[in-house]
C-alpha positions as CSV (number, residue, x, y, z in Angstrom):
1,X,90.6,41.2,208.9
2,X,92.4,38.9,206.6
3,X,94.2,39.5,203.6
4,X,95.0,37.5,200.6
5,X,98.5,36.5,202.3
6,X,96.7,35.4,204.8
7,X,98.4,37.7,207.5
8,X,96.1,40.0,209.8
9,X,95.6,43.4,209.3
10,X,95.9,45.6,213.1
11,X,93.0,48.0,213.8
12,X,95.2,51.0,213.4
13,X,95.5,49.4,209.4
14,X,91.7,48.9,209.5
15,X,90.6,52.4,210.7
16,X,92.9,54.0,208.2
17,X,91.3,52.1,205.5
18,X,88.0,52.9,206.5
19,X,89.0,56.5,206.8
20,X,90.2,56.3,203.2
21,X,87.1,55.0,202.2
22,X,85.2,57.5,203.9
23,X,87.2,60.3,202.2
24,X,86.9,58.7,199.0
25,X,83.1,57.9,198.8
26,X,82.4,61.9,200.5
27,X,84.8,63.2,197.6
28,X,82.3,61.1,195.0
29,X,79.7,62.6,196.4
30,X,80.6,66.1,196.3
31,X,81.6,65.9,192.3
32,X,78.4,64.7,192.0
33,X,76.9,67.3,194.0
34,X,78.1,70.3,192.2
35,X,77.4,68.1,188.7
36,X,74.1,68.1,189.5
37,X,74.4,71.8,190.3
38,X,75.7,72.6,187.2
39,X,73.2,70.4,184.8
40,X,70.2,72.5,186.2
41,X,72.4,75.9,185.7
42,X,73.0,74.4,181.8
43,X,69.2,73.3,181.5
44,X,68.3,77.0,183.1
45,X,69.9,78.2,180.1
46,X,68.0,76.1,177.4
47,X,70.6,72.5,177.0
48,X,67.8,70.5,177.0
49,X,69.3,67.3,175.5
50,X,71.1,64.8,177.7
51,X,73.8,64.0,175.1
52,X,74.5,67.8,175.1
53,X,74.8,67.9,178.7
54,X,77.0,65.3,179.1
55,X,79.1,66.7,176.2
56,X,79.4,69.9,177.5
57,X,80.2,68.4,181.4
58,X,82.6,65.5,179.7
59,X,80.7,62.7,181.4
60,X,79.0,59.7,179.7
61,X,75.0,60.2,178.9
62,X,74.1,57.8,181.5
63,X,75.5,59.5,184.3
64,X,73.3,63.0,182.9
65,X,70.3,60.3,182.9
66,X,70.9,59.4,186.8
67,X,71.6,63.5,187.5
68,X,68.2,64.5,185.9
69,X,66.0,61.9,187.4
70,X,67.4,63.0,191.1
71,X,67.4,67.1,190.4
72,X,63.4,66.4,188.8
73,X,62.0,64.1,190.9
74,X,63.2,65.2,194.4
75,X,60.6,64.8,197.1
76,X,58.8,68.2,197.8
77,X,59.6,69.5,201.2
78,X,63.1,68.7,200.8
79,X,65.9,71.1,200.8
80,X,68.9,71.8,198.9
81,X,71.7,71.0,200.2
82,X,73.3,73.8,198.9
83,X,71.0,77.0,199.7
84,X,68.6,75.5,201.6
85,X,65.4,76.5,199.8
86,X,62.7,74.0,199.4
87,X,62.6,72.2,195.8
88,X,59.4,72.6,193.7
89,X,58.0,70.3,191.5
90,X,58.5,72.5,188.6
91,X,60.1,71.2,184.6
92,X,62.0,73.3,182.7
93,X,60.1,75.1,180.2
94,X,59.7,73.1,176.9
95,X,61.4,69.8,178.9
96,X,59.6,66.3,178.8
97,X,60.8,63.9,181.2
């Protein structure tokens, strides 16, 4: 692989990048993991609004847009990846998608 001063990067350069990446993106996706986890505990407890959630979680309302569509539209038959019990198709009382 190249780099911008044109010299050549050795494979032990290049797997420790890609291991960096690696960590990196599986670090993302555990915040967003246990984000996710923690939106359905707050709409479990009646924060329905998605600029409530993402004030009370300190994240921007998009990203509380992009958590709810995944935690209420999973495919039935999967599992969570946390306890391992099948997710129902089931809203939150008084919540309209």
């Amino acid at each position: 692989m190249w780099r911008k001063d044109k010299t050549i990067l050795t494979p032990e350069a290049l797997a420790r990048r890609a291991g960096g990446r690696r960590r990196h993106n599986s670090v993302r996706q555990l915040r967003a993991l246990v984000r996710r986890m923690q939106v359905a505990r707050l709409l479990l407890t009646g924060v329905r609004s998605p600029r409530q959630l993402a004030a009370r979680l300190h994240v921007d309302t998009s990203t509380i847009t992009r958590d709810l569509q995944v935690i209420l539209y999973q495919q039935p038959g999967q599992c969570c990846p946390t306890c391992g019990r099948p997710f129902e198709r089931q809203l939150p009382p008084g919540y309209r998608p």
